[in-house]
KOLMIRO-276050 format. One line per 4 residues: for each residue x, z, y of N, C-alpha, C, O. Coordinates in steps of 0.001 Angstrom, whole numbers. Each point is the difference from the previous one (the first is absolute). Example, Ala and Ser with C-alpha at 12.3 -4.5 7.8 and 13.67 -1.06 7.14 Angstrom:
13190 7800 -5690 -890 0 1190 900 0 1200 1036 665 -19  -1386 -1385 1069 820 60 1190 -770 730 1090 509 169 1108;
//
This chain:
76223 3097 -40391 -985 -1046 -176 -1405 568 94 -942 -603 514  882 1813 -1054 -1476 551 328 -674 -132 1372 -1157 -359 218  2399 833 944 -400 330 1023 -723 -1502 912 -870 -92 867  1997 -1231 -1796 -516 -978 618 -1538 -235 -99 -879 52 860;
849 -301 -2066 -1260 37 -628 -1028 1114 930 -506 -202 1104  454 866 -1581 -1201 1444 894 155 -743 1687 -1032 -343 577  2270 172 31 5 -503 1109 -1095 -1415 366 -739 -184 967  969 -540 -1997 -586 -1726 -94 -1661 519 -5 -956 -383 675;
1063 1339 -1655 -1718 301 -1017 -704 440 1658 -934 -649 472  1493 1700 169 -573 1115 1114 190 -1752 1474 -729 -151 980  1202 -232 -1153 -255 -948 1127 -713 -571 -337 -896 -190 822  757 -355 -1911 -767 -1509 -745 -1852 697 346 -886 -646 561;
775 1918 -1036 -1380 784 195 9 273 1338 -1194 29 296  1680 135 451 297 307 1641 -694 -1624 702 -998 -38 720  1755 -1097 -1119 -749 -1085 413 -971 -335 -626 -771 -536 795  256 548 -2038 -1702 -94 -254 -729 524 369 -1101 -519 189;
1385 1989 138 -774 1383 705 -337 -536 1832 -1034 -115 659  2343 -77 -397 -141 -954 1529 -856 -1079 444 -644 -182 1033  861 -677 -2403 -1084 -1270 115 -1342 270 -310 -818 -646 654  311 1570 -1625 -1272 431 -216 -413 513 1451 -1118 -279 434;
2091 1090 376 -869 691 1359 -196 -922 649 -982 12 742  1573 -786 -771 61 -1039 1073 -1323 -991 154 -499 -472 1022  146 342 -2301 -1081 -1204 -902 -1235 1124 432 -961 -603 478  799 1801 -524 -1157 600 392 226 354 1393 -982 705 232;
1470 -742 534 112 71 1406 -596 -1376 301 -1107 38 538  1564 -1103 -752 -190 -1483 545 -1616 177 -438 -830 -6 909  391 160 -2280 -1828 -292 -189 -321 879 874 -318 -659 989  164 2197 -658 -411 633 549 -237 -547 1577 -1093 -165 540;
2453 -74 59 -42 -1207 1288 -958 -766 240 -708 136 997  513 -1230 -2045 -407 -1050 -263 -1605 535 -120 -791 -361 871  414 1085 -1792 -1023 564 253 -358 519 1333 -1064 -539 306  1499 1422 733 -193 450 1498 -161 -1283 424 -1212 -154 150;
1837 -926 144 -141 -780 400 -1156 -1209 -31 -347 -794 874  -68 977 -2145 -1610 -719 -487 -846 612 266 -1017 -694 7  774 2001 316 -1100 710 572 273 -152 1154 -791 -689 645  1854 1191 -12 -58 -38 1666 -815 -1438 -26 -1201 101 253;
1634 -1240 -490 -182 -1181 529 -1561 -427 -294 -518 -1068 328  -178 2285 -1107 -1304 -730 193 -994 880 1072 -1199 -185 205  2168 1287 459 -626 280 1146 349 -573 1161 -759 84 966  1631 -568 -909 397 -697 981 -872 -1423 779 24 -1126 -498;
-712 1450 1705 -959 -1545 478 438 -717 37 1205 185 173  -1717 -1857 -298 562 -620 -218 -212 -545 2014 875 -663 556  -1611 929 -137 360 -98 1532 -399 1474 1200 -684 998 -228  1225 -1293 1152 -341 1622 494 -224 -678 1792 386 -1144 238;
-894 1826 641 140 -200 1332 -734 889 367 -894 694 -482  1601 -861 1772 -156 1324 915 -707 -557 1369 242 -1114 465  -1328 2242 222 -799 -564 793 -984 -1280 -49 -77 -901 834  -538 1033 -1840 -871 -1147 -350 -772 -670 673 -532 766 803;
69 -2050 -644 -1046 -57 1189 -699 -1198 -1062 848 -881 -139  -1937 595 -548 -494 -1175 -545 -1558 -39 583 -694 977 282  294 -2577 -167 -1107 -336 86 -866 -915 -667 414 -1153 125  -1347 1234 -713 -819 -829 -1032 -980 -976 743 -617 381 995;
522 -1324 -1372 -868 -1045 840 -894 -790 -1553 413 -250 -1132  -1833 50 1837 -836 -334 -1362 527 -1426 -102 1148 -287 338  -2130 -705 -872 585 -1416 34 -538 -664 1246 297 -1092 485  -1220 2072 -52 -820 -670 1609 746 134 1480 -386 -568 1021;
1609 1498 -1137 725 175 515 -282 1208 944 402 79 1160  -1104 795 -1779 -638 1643 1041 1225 761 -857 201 -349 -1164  390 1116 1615 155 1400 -421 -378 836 -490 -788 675 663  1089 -228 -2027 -1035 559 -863 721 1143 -212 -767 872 -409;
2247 -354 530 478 1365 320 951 125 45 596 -631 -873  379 1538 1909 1272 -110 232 13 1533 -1031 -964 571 -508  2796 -123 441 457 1121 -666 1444 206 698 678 -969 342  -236 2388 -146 958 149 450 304 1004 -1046 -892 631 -567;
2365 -460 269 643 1402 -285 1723 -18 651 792 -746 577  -921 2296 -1212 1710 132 846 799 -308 -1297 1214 -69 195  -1593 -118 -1384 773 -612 -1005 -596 -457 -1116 -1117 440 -271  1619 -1215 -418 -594 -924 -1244 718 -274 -1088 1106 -535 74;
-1812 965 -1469 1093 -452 -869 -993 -612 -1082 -1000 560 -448  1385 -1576 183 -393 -1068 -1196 657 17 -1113 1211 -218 2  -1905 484 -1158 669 -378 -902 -1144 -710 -1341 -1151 411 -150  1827 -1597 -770 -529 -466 -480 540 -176 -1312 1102 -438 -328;
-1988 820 -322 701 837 -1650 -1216 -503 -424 -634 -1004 324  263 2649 -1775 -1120 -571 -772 -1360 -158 896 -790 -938 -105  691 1891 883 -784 -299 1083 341 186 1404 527 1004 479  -904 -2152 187 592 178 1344 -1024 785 1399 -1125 -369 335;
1831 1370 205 -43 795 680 686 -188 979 1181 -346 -21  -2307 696 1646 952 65 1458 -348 1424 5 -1048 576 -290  2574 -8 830 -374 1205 430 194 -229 1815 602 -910 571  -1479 2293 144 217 -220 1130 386 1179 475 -359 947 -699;
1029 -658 1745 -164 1832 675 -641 -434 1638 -45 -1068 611  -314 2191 -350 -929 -400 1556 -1320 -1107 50 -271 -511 1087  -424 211 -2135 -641 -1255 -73 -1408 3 1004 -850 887 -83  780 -1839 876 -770 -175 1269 -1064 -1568 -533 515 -1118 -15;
-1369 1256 -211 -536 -1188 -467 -1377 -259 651 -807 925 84  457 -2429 478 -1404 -11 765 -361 -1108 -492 616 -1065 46  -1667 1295 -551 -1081 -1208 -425 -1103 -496 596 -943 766 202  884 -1772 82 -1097 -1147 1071 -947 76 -802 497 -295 -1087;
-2020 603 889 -696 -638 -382 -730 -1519 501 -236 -194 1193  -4 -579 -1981 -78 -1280 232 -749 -297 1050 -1205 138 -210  1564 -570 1479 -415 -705 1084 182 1695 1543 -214 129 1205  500 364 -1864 247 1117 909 1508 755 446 874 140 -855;
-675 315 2246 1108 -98 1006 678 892 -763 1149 74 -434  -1978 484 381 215 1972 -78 -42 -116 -1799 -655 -713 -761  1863 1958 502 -529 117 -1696 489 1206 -47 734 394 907  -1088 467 -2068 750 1113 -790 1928 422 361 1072 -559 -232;
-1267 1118 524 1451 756 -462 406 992 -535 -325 1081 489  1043 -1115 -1494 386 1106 -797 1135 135 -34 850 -864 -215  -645 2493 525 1800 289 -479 176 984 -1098 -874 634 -592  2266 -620 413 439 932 -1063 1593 413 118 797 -512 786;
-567 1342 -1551 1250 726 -429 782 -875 -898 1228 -80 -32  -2310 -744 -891 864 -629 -848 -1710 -1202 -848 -1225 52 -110  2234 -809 -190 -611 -1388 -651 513 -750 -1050 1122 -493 124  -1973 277 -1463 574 -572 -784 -1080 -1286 -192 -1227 90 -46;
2174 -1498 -67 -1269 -1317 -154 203 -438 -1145 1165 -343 -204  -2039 197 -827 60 -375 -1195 204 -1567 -207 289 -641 1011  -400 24 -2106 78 -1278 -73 -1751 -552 151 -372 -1062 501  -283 1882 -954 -1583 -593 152 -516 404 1402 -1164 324 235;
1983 -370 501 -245 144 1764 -818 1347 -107 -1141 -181 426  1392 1677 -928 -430 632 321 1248 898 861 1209 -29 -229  -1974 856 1330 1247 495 460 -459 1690 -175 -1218 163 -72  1762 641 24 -336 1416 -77 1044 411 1399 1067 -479 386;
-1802 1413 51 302 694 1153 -77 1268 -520 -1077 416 -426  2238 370 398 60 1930 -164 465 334 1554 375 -729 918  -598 2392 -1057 619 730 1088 -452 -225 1635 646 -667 808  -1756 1300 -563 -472 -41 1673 211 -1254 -118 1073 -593 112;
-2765 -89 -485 -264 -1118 185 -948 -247 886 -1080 471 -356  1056 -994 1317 -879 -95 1452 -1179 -1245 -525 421 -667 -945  -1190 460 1218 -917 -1150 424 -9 -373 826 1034 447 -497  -1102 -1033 1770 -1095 61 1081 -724 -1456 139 640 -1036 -177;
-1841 1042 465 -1104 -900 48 -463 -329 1330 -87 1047 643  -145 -1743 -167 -740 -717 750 -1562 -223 -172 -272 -1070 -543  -537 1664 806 -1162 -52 306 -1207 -1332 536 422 -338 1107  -1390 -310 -1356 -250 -1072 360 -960 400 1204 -836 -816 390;
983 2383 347 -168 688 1062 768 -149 635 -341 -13 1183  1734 -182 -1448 1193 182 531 381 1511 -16 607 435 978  -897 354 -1954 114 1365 142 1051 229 -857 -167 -898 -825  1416 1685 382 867 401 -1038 -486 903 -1086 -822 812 425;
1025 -733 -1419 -280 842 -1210 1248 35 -265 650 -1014 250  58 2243 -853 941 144 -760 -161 621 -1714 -707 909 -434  1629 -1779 -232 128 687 -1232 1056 1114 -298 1045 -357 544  -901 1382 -1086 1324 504 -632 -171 246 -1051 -1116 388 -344;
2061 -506 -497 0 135 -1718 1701 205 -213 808 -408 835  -519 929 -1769 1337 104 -1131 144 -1726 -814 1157 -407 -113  -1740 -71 -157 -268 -1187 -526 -1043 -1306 -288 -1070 335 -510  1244 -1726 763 -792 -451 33 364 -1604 -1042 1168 -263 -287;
-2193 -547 -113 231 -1199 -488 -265 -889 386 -1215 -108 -163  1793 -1150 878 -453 -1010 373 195 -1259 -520 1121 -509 0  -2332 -186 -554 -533 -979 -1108 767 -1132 1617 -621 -39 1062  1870 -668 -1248 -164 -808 1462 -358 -1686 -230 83 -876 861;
-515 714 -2327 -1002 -1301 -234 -1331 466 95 -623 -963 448  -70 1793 -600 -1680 462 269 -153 1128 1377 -1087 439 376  2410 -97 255 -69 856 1027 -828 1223 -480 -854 527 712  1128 -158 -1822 -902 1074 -205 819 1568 103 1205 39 -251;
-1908 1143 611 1148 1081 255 -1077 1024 -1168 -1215 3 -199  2528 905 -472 -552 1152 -567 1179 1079 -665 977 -443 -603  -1230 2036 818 364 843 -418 -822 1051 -260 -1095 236 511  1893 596 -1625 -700 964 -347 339 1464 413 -450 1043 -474;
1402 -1234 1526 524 1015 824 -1018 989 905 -1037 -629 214  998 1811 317 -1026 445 1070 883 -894 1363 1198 -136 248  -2616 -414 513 156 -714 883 -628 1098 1530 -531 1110 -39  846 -1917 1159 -855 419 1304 -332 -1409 991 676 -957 379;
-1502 1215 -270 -290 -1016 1408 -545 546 1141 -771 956 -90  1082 -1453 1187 -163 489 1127 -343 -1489 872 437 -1129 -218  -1462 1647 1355 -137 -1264 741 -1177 860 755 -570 984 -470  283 -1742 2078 -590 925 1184 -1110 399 -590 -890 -724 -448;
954 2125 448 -1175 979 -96 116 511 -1657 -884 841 -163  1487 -1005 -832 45 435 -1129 1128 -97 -786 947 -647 450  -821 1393 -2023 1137 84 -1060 -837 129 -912 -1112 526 -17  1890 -1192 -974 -502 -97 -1482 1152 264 -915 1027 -647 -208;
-1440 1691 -246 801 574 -566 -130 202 -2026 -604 947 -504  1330 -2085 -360 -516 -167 -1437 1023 -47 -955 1142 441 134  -1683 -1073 -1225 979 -19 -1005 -51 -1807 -305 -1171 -323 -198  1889 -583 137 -77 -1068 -682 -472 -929 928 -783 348 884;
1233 -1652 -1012 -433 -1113 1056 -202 -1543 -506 894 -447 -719  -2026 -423 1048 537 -1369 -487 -684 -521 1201 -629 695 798  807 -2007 -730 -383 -823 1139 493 -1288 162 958 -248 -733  -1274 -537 1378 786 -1204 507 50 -312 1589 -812 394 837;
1851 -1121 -641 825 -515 1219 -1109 -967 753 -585 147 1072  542 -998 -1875 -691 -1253 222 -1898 142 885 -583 -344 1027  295 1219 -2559 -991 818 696 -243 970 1105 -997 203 694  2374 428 -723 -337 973 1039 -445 1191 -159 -515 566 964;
618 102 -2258 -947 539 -910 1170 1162 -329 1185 -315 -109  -1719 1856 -54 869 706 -607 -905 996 -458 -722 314 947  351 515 -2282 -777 573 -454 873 1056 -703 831 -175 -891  -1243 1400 1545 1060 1674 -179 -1185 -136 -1485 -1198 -264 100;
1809 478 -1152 -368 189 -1777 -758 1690 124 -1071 160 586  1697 785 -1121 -380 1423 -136 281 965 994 873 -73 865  -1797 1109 -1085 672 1866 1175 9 -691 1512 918 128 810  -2176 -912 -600 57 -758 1553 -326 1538 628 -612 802 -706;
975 -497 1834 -208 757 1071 23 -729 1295 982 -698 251  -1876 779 524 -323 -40 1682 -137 495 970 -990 699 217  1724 -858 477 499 445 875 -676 -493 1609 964 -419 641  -2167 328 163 -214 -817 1123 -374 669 903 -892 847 43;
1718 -1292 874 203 344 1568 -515 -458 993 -155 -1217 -102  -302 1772 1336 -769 -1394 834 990 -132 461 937 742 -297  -772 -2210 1594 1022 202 542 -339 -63 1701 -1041 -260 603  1921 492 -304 514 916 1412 180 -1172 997 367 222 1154;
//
């Protein structure tokens, strides 16, 4: 009778011991699974192509990337990779284009651009200026741009070479902040 007993006792602890692993395996799960799911976008696409139109019906800026992920949580965030973005200023053909490595758009329409971020401008010469920077901010309700990154610009006959940038789209306007250096060339 002992042996039954010790037999009953050593199983009986064998299945509580079983069910306890089991009960912390499942939360642990359950836990992986509530984090994964708040990284997870809630939409994604690939090869993007969008275009914005004011209420007057001009084009006020297209955006491309090679992928997109949305997600909308406590705050909602687009991410982009490849982000190609051109902005019209109002009543004009020609606008801004900027690229990047990568793009994140906030919910207050700001978008940040990291990683070999291009400018290029259009001139009311018709001449090109280019920007390059590591990072930039674009205000895309006031069209306003600024970083505190070292920047360069280039455009016929000179480089500017600084620290920090603000400006606007609309205006046309881009002002290198600190450590300006110049660079001017005649041209050929």
């Amino acid at each position: 009778m002992n042996r039954v007993i010790l037999f009953t006792v050593i199983l009986f602890g064998a299945a509580i011991g079983l069910y306890y692993y089991q009960s912390l395996l499942k939360s642990e799960i359950d836990i992986n699974a509530e984090n994964q799911g708040q990284q997870r976008p809630d939409y994604t696409a690939k090869t993007l192509r969008s275009r914005i139109y004011n209420q007057e019906g001009q084009l006020e800026n297209q955006i491309w990337a090679s992928n997109m992920k949305y997600y909308n949580g406590s705050m909602t965030l687009t991410q982009f990779d490849a982000p190609k973005l051109v902005v019209y200023p109002s009543g004009k053909r020609s606008g801004w284009t900027l690229n990047a490595s990568h793009g994140e758009l906030e919910q207050n329409n700001l978008l940040r651009l990291s990683e070999d971020v291009v400018i290029t401008m259009l001139t009311a010469q018709n001449q090109t200026n280019t920007l390059l920077t590591d990072y930039v901010d674009i205000d895309l309700t006031t069209n306003d741009v600024s970083s505190d990154q070292p920047v360069t610009v280039k455009g016929p006959g000179y480089r500017l070479d600084g620290v920090g940038l603000k400006g606007n789209v609309e205006q046309e306007h881009i002002e290198v902040l600190n450590d300006v250096k110049a660079t001017y060339e005649p041209e050929k």
